[in-house]
C-alpha positions in Angstrom: 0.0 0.0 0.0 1.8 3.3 -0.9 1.5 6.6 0.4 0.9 9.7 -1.3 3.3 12.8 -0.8 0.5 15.3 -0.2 -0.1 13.1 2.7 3.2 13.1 4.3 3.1 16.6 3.7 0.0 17.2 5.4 1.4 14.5 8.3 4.5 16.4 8.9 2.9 20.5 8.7 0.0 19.5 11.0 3.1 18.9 13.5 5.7 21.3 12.7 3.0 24.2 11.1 5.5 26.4 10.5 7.6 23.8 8.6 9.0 24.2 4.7 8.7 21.1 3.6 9.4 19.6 -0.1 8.5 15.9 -0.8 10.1 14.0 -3.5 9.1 10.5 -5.0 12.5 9.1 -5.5 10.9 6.0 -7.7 7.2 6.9 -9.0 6.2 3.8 -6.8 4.7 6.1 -3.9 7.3 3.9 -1.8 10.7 5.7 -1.5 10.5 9.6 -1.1 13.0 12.2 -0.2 11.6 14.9 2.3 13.3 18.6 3.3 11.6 19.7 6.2 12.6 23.3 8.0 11.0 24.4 11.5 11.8 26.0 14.4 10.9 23.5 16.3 14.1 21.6 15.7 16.3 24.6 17.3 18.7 23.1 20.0 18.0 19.6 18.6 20.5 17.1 17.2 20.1 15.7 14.0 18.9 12.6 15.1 16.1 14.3 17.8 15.0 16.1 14.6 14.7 12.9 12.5 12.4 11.2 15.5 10.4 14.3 15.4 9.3 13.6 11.8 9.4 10.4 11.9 7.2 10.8 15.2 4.8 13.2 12.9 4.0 10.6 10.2 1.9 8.4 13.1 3.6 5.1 12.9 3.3 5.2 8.8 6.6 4.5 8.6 7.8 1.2 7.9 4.5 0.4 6.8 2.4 2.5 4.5 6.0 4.9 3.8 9.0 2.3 3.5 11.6 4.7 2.9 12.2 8.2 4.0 15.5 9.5 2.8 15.1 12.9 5.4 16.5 16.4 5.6 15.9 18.7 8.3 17.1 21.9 9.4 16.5 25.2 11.0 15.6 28.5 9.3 18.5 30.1 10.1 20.8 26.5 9.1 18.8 26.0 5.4 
């Protein structure tokens, strides 16, 4: 079952509102997507904390519905 990009888009800005994010399909399956995501919200956080974050936004999707996430993240002042 694949997931659309719209919808991790819409999984990761109703966390992170404030968040820039750009979704890429790597493939065309709807499988293996590339994601940019900038916030605030990942100020004073690690790399890793900010990867949890998302991957804490997209509701236990991943693995499942998303099986690969290759994941960017930043802060504003960092992009």
């Amino acid at each position: 079952m694949a997931m659309d990009a719209s919808e991790i888009e819409s999984l990761i800005k109703e966390a992170f509102p404030d968040a820039k994010v750009s979704i890429e399909d790597l493939r065309g399956d709807g499988d293996h997507y590339a994601a940019v995501v900038v916030s605030e919200a990942f100020q004073g956080k690690n790399r890793v904390q900010q990867h949890q974050m998302v991957y804490a936004a997209l509701k236990g999707k991943m693995g499942g519905e998303l099986h690969a996430l290759a994941l960017q993240t930043s802060t504003p002042d960092a992009a």
